[in-house]
C-alpha positions in Angstrom: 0.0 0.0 0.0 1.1 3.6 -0.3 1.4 6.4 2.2 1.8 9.4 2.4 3.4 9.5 6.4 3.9 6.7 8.4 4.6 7.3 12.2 6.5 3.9 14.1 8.7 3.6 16.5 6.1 5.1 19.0 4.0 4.4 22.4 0.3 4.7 20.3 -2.1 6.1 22.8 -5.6 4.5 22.4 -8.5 4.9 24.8 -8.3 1.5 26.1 -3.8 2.0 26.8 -1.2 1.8 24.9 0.2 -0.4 21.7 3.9 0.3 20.2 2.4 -0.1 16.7 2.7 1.8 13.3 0.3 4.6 11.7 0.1 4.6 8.1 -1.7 8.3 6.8 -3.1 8.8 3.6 -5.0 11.2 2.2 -5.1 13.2 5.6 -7.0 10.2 7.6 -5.5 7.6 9.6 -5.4 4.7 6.8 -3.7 1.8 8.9 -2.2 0.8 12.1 -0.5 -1.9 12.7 3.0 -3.6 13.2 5.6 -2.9 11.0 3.8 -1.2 8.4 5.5 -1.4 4.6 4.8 0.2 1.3 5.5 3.1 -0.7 5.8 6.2 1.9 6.8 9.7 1.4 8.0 10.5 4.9 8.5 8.3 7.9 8.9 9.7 11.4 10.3 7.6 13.7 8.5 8.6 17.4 10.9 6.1 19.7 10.8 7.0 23.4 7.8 9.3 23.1 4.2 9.2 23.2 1.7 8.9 19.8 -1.4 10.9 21.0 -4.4 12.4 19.2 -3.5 16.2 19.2 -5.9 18.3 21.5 -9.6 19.6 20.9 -9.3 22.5 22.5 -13.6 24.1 22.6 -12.4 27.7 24.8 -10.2 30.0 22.7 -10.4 33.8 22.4 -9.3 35.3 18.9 -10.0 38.8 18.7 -10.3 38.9 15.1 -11.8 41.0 13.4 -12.0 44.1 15.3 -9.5 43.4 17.9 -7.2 41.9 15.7 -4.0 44.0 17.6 -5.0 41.7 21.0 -5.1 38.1 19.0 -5.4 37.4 14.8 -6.4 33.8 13.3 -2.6 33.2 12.6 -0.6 33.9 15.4 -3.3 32.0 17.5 -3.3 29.3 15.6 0.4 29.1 15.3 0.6 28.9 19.0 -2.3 26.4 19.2 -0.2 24.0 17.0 3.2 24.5 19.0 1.3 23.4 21.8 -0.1 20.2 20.1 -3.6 21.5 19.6 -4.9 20.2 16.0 -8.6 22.0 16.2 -10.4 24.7 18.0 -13.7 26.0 18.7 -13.8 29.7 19.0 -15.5 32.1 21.4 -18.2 34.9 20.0 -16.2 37.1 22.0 -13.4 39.3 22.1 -14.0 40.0 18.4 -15.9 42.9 17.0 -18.5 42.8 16.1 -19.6 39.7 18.8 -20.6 36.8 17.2 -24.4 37.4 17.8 -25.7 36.9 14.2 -25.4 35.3 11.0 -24.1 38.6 9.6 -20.9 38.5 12.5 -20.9 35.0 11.4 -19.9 35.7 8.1 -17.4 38.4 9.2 -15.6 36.1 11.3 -15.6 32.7 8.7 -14.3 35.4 6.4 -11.6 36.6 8.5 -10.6 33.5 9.0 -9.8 31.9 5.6 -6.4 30.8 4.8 -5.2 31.9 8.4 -5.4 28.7 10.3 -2.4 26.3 10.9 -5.1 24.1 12.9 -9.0 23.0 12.3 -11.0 25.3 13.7 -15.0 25.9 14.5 -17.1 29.0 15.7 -19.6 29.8 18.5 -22.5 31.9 18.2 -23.2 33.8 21.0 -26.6 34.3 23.5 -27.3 37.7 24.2 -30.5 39.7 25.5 -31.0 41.2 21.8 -30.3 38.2 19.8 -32.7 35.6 20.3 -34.2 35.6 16.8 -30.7 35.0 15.6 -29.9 31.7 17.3 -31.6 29.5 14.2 -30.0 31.0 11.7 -26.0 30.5 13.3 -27.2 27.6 13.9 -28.3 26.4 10.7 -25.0 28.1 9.0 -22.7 25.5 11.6 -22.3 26.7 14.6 -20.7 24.3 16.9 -22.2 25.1 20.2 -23.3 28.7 21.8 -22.2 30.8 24.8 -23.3 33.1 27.1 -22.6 35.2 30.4 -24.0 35.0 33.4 -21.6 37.2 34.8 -20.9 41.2 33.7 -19.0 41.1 30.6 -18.6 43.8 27.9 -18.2 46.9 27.2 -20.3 50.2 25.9 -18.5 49.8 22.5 -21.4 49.2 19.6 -21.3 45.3 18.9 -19.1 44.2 22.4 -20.8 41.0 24.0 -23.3 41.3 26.4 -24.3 39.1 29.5 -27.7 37.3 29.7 -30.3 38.5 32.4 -32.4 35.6 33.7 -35.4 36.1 31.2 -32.6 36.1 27.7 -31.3 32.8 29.6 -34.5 31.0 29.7 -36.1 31.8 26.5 -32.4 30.9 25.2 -32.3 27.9 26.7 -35.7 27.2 25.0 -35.4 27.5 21.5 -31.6 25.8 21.5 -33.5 22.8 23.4 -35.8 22.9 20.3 -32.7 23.5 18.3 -30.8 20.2 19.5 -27.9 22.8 20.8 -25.2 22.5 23.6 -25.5 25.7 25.5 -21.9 27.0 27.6 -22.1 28.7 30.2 -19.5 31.2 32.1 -20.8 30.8 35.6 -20.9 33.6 38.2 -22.7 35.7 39.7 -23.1 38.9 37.9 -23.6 41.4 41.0 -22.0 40.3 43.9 -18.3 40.2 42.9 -18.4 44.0 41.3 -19.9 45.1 44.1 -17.1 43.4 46.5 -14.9 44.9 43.8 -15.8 48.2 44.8 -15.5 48.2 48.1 -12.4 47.0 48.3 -10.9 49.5 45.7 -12.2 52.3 47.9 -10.6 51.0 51.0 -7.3 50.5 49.1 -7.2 46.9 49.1 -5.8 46.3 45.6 -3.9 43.0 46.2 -3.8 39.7 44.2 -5.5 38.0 47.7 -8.4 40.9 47.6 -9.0 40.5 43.6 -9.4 36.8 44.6 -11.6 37.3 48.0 -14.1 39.8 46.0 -15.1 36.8 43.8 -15.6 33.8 46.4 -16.4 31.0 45.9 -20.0 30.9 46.3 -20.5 32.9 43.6 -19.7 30.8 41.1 -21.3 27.9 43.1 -24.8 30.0 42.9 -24.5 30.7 38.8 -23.9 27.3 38.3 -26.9 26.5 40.7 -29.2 28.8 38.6 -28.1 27.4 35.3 -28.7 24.1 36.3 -32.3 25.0 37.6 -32.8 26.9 34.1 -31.3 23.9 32.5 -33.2 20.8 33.8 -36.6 22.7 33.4 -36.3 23.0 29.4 -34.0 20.5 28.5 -31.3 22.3 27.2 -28.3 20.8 26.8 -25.9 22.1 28.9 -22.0 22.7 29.5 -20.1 24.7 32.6 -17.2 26.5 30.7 -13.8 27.0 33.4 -15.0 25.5 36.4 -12.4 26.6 39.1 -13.6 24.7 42.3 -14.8 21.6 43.7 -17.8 22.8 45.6 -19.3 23.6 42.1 -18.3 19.8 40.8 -20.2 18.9 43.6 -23.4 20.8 42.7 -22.8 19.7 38.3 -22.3 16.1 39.3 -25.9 16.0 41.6 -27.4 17.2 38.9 -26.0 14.9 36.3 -27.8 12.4 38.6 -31.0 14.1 38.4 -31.1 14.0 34.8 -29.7 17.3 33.7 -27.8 17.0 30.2 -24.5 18.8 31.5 -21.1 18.3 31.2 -18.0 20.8 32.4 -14.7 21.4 31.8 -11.9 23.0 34.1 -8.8 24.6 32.6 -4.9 24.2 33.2 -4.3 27.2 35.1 -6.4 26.6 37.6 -4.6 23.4 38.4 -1.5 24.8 37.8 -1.6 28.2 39.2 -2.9 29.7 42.5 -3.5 33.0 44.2 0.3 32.9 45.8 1.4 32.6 42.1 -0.9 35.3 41.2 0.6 37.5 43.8 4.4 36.8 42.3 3.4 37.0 38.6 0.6 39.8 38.8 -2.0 40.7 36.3 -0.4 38.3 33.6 -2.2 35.5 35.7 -5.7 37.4 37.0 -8.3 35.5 35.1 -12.8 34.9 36.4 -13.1 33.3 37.9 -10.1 33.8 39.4 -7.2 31.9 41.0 -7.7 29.8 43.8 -6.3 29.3 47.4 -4.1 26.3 47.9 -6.3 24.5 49.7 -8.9 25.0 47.0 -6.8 24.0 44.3 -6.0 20.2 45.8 -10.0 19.5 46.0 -9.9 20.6 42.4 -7.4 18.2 41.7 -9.1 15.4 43.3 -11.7 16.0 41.2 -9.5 15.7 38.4 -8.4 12.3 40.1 -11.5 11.2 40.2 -12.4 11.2 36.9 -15.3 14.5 37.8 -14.1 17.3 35.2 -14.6 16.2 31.6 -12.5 17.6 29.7 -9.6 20.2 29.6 -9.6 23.8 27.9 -7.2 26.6 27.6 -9.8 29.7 28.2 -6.8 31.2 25.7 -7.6 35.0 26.5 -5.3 37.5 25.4 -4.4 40.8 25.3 -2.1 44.0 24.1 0.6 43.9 26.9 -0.7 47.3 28.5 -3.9 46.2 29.0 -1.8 43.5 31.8 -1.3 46.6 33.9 -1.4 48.6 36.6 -4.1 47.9 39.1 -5.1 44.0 39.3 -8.5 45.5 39.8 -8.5 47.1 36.3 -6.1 44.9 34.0 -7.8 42.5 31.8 -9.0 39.4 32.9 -7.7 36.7 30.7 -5.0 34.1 30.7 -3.2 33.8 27.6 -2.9 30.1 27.7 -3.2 27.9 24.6 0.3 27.1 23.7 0.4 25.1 26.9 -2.2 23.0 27.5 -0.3 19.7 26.7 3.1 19.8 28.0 2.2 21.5 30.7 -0.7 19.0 32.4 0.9 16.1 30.8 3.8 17.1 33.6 1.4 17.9 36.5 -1.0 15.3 35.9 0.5 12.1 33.9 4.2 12.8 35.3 3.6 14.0 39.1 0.2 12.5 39.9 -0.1 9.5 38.0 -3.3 9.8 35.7 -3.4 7.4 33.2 -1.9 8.6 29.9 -4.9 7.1 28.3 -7.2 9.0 30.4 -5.1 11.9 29.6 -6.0 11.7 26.5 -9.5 11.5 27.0 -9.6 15.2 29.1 -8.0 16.8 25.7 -9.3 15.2 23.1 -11.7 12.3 23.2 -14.6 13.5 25.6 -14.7 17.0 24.1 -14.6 15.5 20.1 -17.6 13.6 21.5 -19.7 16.1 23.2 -19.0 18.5 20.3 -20.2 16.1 17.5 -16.6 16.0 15.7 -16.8 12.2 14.8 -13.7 12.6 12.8 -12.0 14.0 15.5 -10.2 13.3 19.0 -8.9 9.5 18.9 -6.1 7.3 16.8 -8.6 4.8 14.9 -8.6 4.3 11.0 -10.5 6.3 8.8 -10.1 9.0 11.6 -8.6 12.6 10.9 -5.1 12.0 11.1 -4.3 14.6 13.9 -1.6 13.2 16.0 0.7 14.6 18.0 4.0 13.9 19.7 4.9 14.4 23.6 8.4 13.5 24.7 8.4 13.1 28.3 12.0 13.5 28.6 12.3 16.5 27.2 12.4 19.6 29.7 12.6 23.0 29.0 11.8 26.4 30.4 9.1 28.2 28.5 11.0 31.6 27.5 9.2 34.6 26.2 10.5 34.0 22.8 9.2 30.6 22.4 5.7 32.1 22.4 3.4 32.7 19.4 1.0 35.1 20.7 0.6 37.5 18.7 1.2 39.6 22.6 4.0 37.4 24.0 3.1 37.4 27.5 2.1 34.4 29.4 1.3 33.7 33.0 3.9 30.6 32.4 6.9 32.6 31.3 10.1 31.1 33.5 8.1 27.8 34.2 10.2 24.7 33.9 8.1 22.1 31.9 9.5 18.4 32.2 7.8 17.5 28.8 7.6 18.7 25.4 5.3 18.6 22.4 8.1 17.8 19.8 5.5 17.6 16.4 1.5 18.9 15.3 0.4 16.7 12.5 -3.1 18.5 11.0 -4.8 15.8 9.1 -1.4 14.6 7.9 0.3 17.8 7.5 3.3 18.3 9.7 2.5 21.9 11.3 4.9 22.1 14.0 8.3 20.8 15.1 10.5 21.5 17.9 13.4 21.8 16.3 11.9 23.9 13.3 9.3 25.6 14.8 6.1 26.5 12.5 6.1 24.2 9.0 4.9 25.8 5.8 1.8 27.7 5.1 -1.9 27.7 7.2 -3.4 24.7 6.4 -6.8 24.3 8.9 -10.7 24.2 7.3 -13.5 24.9 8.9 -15.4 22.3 10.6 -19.0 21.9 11.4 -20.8 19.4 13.5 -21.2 16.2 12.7 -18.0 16.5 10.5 
């Protein structure tokens, strides 16, 4: 047989563990694997010593294009998104302008981002108070999912996202129930945290451990409450974007029991950062919900342990560097994050805590493949898009300024020792990234719509 790539020498990751077995591509899909694959090939890689994974499905990233496009563009997003072994996105209705609220953004945005993708990417549509007449219509022009705020977001500019008030949310959640659409949800309460906010600006309490103590806990534990309640009495399907704590697991998993349709998803930072770090690295790390305490952070991680948060996501939020200071009070409130979603929670949770590689694999790729309806996606099987990364877990380095894409390069992980390393991207057979020589050849990502 002929291929075009064949990957051996590898540890293959599969759901059920892990085979040291060939992976013959062709035609940008997974065409064989098996042991000591033969035939005509135009390139071989040989992968010894290092893991064979299914290259991440990242469903949270900001890019602020158009409109913003000096904060975060299709390219140098995607550029990062590949060095950090992410081989398709789903992309946020916000921080572009205008938000993607109607068919007409729609077609802004799938314009914009034509020929600027090294990755696969998808779009959001966005629920706000003005827009739901529009939701069908996104929908039927392939929409992956929706998103909405219940939490103060915006700004007065003409076209900015909005948040939902509790009617929008409900009559949302309605028609996308009728619609057969996942609805996600930032989770927290939209008065109580602004209002802390102020009062401790006026006394002068502008530390990292008052940013943190104006947005408790609670907070997000009584959005999620509400969403749930809105949830479960119209059907909607339902999923709890950058859950930060284990009290609000808690209150998702009981009503997974009950018969809500919800799933959630946590992010690296919050396992990997916490509000000491946010006091030594500053507003490069504020993100809401914020940074949590210590103590907070370990029940989050037993959750992770215990197989409670579904899937992984980089909440990639970024910036222009000036909007990062000053006040943590005022500076934005966004991680930039997506270049470092593998290596660095392969190291925290495979290397230091044990999970499973194979389950790894599941929180970054498999699950969220499956609840988005990418069938082509997430997992190393034939006939499968051949997206496959490779992770050398002997290879440590520390993340320097200059090994970042951003468009802004400024990351709440600068200095961080990382005791793996994403050494190749492979986009439906197309080598995107490698170590050694950094972004390959021209954008080569489509557009995907469910079910595709």
């Amino acid at each position: 047989m002929t291929y075009d790539l064949i990957i051996t020498g590898g540890n293959v990751v599969f759901h059920d563990g892990i085979r040291s077995v060939d992976i013959g591509i062709k035609d940008e899909k997974i065409a064989a694997i098996a042991q000591d694959l033969s035939g005509d090939v135009g390139e071989i890689i040989d992968a010894s010593g290092q893991y064979v994974m299914p290259g991440m499905v990242d469903t949270h990233v900001h890019i602020s294009e158009p409109g913003r496009t000096e904060w975060e563009g299709f390219e140098t997003g995607s550029r990062a998104l590949a060095a950090g072994g992410t081989t398709s996105y789903v992309e946020m209705p916000l921080n572009a302008l205008p938000a993607t609220t109607n068919k007409e953004a729609l077609d802004l945005k799938l314009e914009a981002g034509k020929d600027k993708n090294y990755v696969d990417y998808a779009f959001y549509g966005g629920l706000v108070p003005d827009n739901l007449d529009n939701l069908k219509e996104m929908a039927d022009a392939g929409v992956l999912a929706f998103k909405c705020f219940i939490s103060n977001c915006g700004s007065d500019i003409q076209g900015d996202f909005t948040n939902v008030d509790d009617y929008t949310l409900y009559k949302g959640m309605q028609t996308l129930a009728e619609l057969d659409q996942l609805l996600c949800i930032h989770a927290e309460n939209s008065t109580i945290p602004d209002k802390l906010a102020e009062e401790m600006e006026s006394e002068g309490k502008t530390t990292a451990v008052d940013y943190v103590n104006s947005r408790p806990i609670f907070t997000e534990v009584e959005a999620v409450q509400r969403a749930l309640l809105f949830a479960k009495e119209t059907g909607c399907k339902l999923h709890l974007v950058h859950i930060s704590t284990s009290e609000a697991i808690q209150v998702i998993l009981r009503a997974r029991a009950e018969g809500v349709n919800v799933t959630l998803e946590s992010c690296p930072h919050y396992l990997a950062l916490s509000v000491e770090d946010l006091e030594e690295i500053g507003p490069r790390a504020k993100c809401q919900p914020p940074l949590r305490k210590k103590e907070d952070q370990e029940r989050l991680w037993g959750e992770l342990l215990a197989g409670n948060i579904d899937w992984l996501a980089s909440d990639h939020s970024p910036c222009t560097e000036d909007l990062k200071e000053g006040n943590i009070f005022e500076a934005w409130g966004g991680i930039s994050g997506a270049q470092n979603n593998v290596d660095l929670m392969f190291d925290l949770a495979v290397k230091q805590r044990g999970v499973p590689v194979s389950k790894f694999v599941d929180l970054i790729a498999t699950t969220p493949a499956e609840r988005f309806n990418l069938p082509n996606k997430g997992e190393i099987a034939v006939s499968k898009d051949a997206d496959i990364i490779l992770v050398d877990p002997n290879n440590s380095y520390t993340l320097k300024r200059e090994d970042l894409y951003y468009k802004n390069k400024h990351s709440a992980y600068e200095g961080r020792k990382i005791d793996c390393r994403v050494t190749k991207t492979i986009v439906r057979g197309n080598i995107v990234f490698d170590v050694d020589e950094g972004i390959i050849g021209r954008p080569k990502g489509k557009l995907i719509s469910a079910g595709k």
